[in-house]
Backbone and ligand atoms as CSV (ligand in chain L), in Angstrom:
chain,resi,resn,atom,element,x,y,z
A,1,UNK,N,N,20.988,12.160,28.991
A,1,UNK,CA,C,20.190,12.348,27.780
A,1,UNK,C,C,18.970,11.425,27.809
A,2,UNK,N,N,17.884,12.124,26.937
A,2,UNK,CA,C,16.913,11.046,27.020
A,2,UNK,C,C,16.561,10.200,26.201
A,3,UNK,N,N,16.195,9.010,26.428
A,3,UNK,CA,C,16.237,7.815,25.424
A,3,UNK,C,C,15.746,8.116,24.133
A,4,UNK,N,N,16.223,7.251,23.194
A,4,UNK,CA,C,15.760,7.279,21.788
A,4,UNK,C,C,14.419,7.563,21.518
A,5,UNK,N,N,13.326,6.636,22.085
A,5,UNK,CA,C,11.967,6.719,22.007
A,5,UNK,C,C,11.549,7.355,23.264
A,6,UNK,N,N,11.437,8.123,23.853
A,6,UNK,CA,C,11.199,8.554,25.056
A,6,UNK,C,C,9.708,9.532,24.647
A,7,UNK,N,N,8.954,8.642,25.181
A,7,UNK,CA,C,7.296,8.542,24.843
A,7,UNK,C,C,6.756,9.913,25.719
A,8,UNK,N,N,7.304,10.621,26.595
A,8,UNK,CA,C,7.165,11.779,27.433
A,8,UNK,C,C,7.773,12.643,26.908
A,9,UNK,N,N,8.922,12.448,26.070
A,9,UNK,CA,C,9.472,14.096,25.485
A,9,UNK,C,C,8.397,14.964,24.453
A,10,UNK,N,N,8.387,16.115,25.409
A,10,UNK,CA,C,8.437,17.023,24.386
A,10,UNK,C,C,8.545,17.569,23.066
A,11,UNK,N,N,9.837,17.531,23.094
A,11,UNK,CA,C,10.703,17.584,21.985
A,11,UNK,C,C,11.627,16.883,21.628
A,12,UNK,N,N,11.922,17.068,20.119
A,12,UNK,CA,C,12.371,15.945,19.421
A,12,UNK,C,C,14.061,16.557,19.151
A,13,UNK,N,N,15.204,16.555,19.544
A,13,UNK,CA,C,16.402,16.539,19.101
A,13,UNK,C,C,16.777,15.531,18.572
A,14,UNK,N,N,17.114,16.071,16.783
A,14,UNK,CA,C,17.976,15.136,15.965
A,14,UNK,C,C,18.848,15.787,15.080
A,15,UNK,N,N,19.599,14.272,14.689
A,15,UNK,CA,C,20.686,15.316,14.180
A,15,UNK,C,C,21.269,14.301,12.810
A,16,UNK,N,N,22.194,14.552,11.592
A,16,UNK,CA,C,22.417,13.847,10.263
A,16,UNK,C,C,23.575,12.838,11.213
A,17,UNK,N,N,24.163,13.098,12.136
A,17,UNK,CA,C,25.167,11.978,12.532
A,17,UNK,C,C,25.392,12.540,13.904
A,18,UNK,N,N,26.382,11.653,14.324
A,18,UNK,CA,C,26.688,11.787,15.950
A,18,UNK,C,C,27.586,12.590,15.652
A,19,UNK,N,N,28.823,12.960,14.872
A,19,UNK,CA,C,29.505,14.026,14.673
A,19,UNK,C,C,28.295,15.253,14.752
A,20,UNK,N,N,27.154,15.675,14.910
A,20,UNK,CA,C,27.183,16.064,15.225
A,20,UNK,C,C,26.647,16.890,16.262
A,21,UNK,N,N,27.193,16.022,17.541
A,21,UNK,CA,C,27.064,15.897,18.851
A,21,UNK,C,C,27.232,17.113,19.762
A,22,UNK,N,N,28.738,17.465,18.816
A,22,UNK,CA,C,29.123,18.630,19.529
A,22,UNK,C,C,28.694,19.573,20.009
A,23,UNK,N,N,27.725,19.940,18.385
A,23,UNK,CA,C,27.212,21.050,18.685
A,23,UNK,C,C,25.498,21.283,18.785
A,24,UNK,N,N,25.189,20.220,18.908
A,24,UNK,CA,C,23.928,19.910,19.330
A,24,UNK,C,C,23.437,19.563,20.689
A,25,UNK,N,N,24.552,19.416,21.164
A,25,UNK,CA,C,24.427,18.767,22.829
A,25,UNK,C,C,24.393,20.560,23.163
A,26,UNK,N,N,24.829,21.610,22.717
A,26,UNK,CA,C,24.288,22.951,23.441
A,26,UNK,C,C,22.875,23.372,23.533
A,27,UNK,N,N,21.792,22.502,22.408
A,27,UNK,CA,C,20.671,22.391,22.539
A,27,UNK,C,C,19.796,21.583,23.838
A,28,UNK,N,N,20.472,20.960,23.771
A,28,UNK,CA,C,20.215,19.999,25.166
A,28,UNK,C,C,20.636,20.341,26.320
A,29,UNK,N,N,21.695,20.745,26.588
A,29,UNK,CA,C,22.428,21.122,27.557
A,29,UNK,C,C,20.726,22.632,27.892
A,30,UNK,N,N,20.569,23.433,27.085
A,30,UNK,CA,C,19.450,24.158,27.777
A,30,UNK,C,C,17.949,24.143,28.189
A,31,UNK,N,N,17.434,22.377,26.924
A,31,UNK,CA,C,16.506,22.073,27.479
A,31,UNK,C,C,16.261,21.929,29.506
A,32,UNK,N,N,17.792,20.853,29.127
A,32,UNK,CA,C,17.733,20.659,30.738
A,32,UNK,C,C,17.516,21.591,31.953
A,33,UNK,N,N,18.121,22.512,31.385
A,33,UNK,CA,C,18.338,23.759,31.949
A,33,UNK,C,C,16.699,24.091,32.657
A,34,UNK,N,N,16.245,23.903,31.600
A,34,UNK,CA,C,14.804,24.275,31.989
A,34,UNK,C,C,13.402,23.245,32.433
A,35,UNK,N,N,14.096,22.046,32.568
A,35,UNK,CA,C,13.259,20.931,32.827
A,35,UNK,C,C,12.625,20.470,31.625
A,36,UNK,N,N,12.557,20.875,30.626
A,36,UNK,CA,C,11.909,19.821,29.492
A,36,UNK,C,C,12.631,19.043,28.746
A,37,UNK,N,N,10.981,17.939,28.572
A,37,UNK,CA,C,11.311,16.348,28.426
A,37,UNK,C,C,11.252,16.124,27.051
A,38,UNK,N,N,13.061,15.813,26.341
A,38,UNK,CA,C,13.022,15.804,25.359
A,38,UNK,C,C,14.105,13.778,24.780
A,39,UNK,N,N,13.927,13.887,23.624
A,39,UNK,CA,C,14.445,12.719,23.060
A,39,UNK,C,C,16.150,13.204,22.255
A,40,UNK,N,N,17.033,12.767,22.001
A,40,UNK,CA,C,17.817,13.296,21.712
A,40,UNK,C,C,18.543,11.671,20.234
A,41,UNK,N,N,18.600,11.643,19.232
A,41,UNK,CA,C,18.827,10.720,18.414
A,41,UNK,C,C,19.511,11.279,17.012
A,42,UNK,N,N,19.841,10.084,16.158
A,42,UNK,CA,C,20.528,10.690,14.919
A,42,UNK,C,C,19.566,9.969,13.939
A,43,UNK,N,N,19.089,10.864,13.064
A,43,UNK,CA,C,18.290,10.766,11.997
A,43,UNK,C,C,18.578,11.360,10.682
A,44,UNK,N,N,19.482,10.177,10.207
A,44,UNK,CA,C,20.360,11.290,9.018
A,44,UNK,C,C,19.497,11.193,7.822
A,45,UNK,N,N,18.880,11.693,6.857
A,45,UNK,CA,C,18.034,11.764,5.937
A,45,UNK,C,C,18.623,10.839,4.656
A,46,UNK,N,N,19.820,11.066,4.037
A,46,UNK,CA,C,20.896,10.858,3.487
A,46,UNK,C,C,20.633,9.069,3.703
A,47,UNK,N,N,20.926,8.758,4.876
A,47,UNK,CA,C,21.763,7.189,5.105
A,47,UNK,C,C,20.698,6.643,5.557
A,48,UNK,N,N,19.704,7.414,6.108
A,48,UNK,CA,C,18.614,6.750,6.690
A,48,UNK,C,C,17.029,7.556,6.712
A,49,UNK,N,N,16.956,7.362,5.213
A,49,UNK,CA,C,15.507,8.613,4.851
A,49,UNK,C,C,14.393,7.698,5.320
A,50,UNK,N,N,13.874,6.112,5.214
A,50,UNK,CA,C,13.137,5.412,5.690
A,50,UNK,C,C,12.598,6.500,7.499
A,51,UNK,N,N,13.695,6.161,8.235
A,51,UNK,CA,C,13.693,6.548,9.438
A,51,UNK,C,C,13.072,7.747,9.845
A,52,UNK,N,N,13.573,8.493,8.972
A,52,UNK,CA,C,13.612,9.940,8.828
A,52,UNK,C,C,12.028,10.395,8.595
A,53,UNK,N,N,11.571,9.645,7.609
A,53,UNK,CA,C,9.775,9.471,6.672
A,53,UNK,C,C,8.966,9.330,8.106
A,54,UNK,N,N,9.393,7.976,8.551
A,54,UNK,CA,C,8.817,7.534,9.728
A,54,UNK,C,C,9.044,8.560,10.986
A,55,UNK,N,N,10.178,9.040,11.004
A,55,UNK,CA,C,9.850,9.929,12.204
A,55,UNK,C,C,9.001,11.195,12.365
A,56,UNK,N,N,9.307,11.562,10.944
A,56,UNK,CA,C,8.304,12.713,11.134
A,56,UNK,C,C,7.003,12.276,10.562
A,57,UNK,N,N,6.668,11.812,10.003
A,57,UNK,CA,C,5.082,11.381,10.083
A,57,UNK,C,C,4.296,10.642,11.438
A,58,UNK,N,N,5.238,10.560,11.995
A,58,UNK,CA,C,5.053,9.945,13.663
A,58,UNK,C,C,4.981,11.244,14.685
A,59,UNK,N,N,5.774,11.940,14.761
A,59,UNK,CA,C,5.861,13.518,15.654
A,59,UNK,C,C,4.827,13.659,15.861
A,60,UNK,N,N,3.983,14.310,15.132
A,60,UNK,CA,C,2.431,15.243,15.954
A,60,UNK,C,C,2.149,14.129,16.762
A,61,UNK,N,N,1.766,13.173,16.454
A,61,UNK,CA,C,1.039,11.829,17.298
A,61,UNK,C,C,1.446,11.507,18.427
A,62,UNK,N,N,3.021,11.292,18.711
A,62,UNK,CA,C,3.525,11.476,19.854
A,62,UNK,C,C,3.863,12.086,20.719
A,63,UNK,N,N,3.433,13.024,19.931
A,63,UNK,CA,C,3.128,14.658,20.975
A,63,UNK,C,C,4.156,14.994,21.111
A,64,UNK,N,N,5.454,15.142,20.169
A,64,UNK,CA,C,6.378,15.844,20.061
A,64,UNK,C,C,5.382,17.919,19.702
A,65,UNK,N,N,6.409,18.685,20.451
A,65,UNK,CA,C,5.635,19.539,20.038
A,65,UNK,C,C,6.679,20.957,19.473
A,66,UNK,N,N,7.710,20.310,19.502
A,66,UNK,CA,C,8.824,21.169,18.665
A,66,UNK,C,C,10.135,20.372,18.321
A,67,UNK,N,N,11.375,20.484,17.259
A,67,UNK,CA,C,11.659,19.432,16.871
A,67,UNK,C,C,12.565,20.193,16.450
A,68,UNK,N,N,13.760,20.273,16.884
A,68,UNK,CA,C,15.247,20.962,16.578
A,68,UNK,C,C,16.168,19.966,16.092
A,69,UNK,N,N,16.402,20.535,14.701
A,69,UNK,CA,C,16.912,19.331,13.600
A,69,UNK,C,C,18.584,20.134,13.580
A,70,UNK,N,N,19.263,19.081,13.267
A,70,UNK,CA,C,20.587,20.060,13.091
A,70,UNK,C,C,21.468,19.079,11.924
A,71,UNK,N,N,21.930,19.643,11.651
A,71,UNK,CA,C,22.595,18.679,10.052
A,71,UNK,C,C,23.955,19.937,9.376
A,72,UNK,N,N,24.718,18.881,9.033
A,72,UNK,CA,C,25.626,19.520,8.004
A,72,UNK,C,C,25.861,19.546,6.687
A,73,UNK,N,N,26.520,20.663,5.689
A,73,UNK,CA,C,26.932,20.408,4.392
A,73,UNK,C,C,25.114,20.509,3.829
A,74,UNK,N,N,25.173,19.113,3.110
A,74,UNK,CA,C,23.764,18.919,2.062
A,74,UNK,C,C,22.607,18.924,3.286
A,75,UNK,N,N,22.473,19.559,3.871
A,75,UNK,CA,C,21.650,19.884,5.144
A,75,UNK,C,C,19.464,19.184,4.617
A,76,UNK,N,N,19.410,18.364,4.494
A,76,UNK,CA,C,17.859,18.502,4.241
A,76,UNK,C,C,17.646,18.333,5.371
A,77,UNK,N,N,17.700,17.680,6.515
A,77,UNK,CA,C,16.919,16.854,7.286
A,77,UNK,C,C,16.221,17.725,7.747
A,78,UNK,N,N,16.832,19.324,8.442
A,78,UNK,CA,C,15.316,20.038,9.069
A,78,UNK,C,C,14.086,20.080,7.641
A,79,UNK,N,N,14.514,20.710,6.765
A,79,UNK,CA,C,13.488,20.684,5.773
A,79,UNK,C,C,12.634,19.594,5.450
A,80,UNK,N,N,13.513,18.522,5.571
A,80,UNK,CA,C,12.150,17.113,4.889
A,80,UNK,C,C,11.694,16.989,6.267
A,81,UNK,N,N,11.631,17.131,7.315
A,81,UNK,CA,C,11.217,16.653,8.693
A,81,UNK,C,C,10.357,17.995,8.774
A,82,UNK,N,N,10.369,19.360,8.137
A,82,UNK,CA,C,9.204,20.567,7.852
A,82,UNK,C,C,8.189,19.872,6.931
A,83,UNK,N,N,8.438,19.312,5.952
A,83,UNK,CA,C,8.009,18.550,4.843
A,83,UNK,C,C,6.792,17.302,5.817
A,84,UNK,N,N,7.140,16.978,6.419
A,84,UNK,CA,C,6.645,15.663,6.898
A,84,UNK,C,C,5.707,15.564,7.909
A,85,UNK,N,N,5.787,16.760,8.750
A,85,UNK,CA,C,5.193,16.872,9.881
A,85,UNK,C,C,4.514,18.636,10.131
A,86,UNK,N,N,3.451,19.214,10.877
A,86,UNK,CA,C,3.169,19.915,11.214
A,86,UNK,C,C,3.785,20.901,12.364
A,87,UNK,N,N,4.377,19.779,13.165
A,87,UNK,CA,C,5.216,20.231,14.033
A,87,UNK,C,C,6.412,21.274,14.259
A,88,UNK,N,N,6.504,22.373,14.828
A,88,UNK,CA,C,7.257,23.457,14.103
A,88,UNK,C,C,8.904,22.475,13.830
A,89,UNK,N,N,9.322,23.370,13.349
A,89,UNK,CA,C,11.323,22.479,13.296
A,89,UNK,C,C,11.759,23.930,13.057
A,90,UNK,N,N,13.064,23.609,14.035
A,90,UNK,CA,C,13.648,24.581,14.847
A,90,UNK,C,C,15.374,24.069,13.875
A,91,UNK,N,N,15.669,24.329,13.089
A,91,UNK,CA,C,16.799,24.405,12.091
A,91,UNK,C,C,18.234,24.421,12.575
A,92,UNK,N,N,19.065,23.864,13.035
A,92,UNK,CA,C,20.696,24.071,13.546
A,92,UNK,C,C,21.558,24.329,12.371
A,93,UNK,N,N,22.134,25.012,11.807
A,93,UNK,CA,C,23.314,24.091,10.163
A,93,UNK,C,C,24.828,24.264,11.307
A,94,UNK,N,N,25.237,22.730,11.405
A,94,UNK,CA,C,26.332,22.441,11.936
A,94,UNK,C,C,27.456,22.682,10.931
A,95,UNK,N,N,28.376,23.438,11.480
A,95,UNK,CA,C,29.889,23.717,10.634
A,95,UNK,C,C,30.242,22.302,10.056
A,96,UNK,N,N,30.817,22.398,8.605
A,96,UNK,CA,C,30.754,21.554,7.396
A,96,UNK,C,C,32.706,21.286,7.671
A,97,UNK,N,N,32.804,20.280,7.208
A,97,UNK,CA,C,34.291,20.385,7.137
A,97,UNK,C,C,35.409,21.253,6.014
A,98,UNK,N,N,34.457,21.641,4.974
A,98,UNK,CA,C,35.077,22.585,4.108
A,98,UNK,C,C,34.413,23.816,3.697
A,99,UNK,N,N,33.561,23.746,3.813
A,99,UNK,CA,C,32.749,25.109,4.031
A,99,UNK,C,C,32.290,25.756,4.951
A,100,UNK,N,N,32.711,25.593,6.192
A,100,UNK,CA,C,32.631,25.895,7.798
A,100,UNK,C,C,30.949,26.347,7.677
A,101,UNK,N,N,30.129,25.505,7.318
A,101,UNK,CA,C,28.434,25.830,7.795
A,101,UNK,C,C,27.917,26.726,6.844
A,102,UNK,N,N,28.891,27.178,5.966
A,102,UNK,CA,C,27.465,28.027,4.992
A,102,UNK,C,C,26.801,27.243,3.900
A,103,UNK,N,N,27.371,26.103,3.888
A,103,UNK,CA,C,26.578,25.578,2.689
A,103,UNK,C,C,25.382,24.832,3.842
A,104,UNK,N,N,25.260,24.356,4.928
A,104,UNK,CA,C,24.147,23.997,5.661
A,104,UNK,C,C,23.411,25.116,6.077
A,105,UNK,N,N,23.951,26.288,6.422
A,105,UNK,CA,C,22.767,27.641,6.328
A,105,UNK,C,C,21.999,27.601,5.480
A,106,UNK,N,N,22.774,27.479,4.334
A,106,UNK,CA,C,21.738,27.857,2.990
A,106,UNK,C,C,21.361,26.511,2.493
A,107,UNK,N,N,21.512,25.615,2.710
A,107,UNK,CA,C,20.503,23.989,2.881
A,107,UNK,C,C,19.483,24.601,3.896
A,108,UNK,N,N,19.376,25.044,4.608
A,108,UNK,CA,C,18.191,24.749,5.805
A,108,UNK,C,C,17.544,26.194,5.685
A,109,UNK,N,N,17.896,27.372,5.188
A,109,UNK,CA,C,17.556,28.296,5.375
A,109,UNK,C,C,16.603,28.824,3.748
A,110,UNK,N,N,16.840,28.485,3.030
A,110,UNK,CA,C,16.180,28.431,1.789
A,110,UNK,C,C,15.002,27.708,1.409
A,111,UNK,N,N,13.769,27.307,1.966
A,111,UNK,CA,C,12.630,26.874,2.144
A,111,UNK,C,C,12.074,27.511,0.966
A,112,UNK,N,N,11.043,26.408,0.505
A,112,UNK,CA,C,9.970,27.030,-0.882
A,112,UNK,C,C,9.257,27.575,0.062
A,113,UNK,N,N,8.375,28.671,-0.058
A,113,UNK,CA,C,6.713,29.106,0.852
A,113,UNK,C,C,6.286,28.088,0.964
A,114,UNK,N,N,5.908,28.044,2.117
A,114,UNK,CA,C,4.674,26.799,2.824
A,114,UNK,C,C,5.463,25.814,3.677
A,115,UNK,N,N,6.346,25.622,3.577
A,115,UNK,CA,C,7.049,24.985,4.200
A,115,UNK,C,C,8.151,25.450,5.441
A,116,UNK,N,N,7.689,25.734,6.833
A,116,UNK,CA,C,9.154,26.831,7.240
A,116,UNK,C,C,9.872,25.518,7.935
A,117,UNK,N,N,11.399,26.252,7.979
A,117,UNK,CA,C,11.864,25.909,9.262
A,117,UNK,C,C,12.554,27.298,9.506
A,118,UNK,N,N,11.944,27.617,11.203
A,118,UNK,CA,C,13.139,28.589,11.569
A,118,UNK,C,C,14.669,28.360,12.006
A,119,UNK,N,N,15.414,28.804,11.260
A,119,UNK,CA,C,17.052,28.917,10.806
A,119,UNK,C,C,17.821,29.833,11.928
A,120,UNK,N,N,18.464,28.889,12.263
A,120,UNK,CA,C,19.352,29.783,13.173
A,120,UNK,C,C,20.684,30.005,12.748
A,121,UNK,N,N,21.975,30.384,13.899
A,121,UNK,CA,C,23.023,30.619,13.379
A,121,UNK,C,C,23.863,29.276,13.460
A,122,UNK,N,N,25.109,29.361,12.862
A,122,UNK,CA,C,25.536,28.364,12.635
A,122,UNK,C,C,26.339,27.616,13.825
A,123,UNK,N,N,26.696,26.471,14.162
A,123,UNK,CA,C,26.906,25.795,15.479
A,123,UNK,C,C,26.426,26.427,16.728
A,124,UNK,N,N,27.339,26.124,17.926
A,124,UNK,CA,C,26.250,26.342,18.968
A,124,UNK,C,C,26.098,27.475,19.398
A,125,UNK,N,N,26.040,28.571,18.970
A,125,UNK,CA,C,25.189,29.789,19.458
A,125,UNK,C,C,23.694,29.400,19.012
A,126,UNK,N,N,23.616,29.139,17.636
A,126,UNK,CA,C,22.273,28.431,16.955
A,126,UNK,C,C,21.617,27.089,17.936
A,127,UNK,N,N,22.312,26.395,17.907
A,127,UNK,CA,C,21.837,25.341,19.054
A,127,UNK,C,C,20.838,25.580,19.775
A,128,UNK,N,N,22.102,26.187,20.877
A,128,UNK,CA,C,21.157,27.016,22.054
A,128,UNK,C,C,20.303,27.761,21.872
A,129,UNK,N,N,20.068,28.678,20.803
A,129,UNK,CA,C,19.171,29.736,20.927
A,129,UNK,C,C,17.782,29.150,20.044
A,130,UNK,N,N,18.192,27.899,19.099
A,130,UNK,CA,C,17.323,27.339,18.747
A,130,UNK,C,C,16.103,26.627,19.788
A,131,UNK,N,N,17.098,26.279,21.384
A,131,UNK,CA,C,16.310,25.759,22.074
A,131,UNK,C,C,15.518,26.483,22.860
A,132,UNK,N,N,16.358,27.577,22.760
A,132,UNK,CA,C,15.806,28.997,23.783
A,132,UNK,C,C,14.536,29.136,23.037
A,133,UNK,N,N,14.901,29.550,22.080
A,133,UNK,CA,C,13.449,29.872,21.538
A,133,UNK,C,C,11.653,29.215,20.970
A,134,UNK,N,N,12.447,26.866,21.542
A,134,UNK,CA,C,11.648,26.445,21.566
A,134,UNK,C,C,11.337,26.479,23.250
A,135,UNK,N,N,12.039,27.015,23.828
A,135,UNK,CA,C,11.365,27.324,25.594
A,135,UNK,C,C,10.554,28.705,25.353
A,136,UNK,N,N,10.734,29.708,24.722
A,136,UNK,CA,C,9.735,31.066,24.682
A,136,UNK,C,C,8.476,30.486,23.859
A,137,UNK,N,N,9.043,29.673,22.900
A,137,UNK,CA,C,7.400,29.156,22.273
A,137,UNK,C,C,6.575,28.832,23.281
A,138,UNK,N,N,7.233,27.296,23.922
A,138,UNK,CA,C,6.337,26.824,25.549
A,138,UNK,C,C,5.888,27.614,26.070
A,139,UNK,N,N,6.412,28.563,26.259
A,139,UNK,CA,C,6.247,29.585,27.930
A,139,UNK,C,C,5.092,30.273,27.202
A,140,UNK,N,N,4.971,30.402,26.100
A,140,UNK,CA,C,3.460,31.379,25.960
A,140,UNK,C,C,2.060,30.792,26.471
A,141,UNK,N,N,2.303,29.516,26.725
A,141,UNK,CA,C,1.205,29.060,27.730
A,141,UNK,C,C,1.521,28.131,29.020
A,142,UNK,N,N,2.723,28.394,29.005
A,142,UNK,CA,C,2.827,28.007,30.422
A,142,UNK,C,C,3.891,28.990,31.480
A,143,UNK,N,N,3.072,29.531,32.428
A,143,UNK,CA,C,3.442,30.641,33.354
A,143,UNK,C,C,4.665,30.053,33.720
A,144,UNK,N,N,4.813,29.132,34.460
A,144,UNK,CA,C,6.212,28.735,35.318
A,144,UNK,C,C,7.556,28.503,34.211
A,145,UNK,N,N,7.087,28.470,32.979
A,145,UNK,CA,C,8.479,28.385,31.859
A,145,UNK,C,C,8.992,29.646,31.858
A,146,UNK,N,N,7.856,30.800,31.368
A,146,UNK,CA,C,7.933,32.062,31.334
A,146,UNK,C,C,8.644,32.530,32.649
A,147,UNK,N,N,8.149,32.295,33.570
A,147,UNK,CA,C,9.308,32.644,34.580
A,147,UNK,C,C,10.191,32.257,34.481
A,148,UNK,N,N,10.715,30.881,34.434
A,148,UNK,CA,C,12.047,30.533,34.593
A,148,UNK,C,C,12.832,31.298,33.571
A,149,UNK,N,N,12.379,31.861,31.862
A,149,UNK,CA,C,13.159,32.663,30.993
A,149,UNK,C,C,13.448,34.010,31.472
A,150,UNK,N,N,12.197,34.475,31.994
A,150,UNK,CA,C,12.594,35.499,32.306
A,150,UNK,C,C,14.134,35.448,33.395
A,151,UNK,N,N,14.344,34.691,34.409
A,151,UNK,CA,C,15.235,34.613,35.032
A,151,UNK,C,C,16.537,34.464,34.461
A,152,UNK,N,N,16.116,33.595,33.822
A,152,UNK,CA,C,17.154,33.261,32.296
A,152,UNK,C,C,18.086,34.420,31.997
A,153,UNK,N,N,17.120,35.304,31.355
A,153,UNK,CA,C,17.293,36.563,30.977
A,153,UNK,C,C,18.269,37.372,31.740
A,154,UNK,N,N,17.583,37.236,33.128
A,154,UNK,CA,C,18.062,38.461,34.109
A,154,UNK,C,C,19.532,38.429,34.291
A,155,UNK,N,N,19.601,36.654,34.650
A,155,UNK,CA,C,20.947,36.410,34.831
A,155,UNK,C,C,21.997,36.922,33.719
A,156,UNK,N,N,21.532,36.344,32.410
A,156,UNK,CA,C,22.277,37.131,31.217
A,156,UNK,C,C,22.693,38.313,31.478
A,157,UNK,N,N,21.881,39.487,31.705
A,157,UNK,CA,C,22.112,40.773,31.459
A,157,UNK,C,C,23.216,40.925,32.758
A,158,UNK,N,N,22.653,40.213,34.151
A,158,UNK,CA,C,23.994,40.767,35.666
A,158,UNK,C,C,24.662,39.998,34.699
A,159,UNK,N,N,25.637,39.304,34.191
A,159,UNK,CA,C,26.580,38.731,33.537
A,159,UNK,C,C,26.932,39.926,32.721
A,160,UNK,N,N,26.506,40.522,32.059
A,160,UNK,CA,C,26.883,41.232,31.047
A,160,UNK,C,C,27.236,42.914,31.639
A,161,UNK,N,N,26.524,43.195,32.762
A,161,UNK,CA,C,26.812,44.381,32.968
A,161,UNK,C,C,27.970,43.956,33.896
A,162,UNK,N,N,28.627,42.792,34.515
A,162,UNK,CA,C,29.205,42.613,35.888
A,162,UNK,C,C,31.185,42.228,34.433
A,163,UNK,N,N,30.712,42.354,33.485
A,163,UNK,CA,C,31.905,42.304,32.859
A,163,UNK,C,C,32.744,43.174,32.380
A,164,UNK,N,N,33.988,43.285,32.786
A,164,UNK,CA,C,35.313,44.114,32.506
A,164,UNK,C,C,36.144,44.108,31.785
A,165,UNK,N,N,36.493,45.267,31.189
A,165,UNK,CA,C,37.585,44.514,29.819
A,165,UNK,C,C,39.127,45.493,30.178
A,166,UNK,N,N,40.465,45.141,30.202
A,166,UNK,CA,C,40.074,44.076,29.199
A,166,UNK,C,C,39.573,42.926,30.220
A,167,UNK,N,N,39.859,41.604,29.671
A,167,UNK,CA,C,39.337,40.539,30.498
A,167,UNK,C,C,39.977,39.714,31.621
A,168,UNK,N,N,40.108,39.940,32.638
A,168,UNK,CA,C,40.999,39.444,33.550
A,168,UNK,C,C,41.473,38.309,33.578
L,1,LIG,C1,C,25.562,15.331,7.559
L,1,LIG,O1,O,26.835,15.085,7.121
L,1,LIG,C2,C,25.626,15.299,9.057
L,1,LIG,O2,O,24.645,16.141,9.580
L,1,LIG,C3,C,27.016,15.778,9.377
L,1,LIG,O3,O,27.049,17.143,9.739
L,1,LIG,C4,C,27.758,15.597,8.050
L,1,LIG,C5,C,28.952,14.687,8.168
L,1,LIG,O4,O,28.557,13.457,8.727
L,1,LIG,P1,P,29.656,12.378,9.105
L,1,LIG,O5,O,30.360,12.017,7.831
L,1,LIG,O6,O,30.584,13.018,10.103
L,1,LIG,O7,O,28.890,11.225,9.699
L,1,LIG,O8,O,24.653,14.375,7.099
């Protein structure tokens, strides 16, 4: 993973606590995938809004250039980190311990106008596809990302046609 302040990332992975690691490390797990240089930290809004103020009023400057927030339950952090910065934010809602993630869907997914974050699904299918889709953002100006998705892709689909059910 890459360091807390890591002055070369890209992108910004954070999250309301290390619980939740789980399902945020599937976000990471595909940056890598694709070579980009990202920061990975916990920025809980809640326990640590100072931090939180400061980080995203810091983002554009450090040339963060996409910023996949993931949080549970009372979910603000993608929203005040939309709130704070220009920088797109890419929304996770991590499964809640009693409401298995719909009350963080609808924390992160309910934005006033003017303010977005795009909302994904809940744990790590959302993760990942949150990151996927901050790699298709990249790739619209950079050729060699775009390839590597497309490959991405390809592989997906031989996976999908090369499968038998029932399942061996
Ligand atoms: C949220 O509260 C975090 O994003 C986490 O999903 C949830 C529970 O946090 P812990 O009590 O496990 O630290 O702020």
């Amino acid at each position: 993973m890459s360091s807390p302040a890591n002055s070369a990332a890209r992108v910004g992975v954070v999250m309301g606590s290390a619980s939740d690691w789980n399902v945020m490390q599937h976000a990471t797990h595909i940056l890598e995938q694709f070579h980009i240089a990202f920061e990975a930290r916990v920025v809980s809004a809640h326990r640590m809004p100072h931090d939180m103020v400061e980080y995203g009023a810091a983002a554009r400057g450090r040339g963060l250039q996409a910023i996949i927030a993931g949080a549970g339950g009372a979910a603000h952090l993608p929203g005040m980190l939309a709130a704070l910065t220009p920088v797109p934010v890419f929304g996770v809602p991590v499964p809640s311990r009693y409401l298995s993630g719909e009350d963080s869907l609808l924390s992160i997914v309910q934005m006033p106008k003017g303010v977005p974050v795009a909302t994904f699904a809940i744990g790590e299918a959302g993760a990942a596809n949150a990151a996927l889709h901050v790699v298709a953002t990249l790739a619209v100006h950079d050729v060699e990302l775009a390839r590597q998705l497309d490959a991405y892709r390809a592989q997906q689909t031989d996976t999908a046609r090369a499968m038998k059910v029932p399942p061996p």
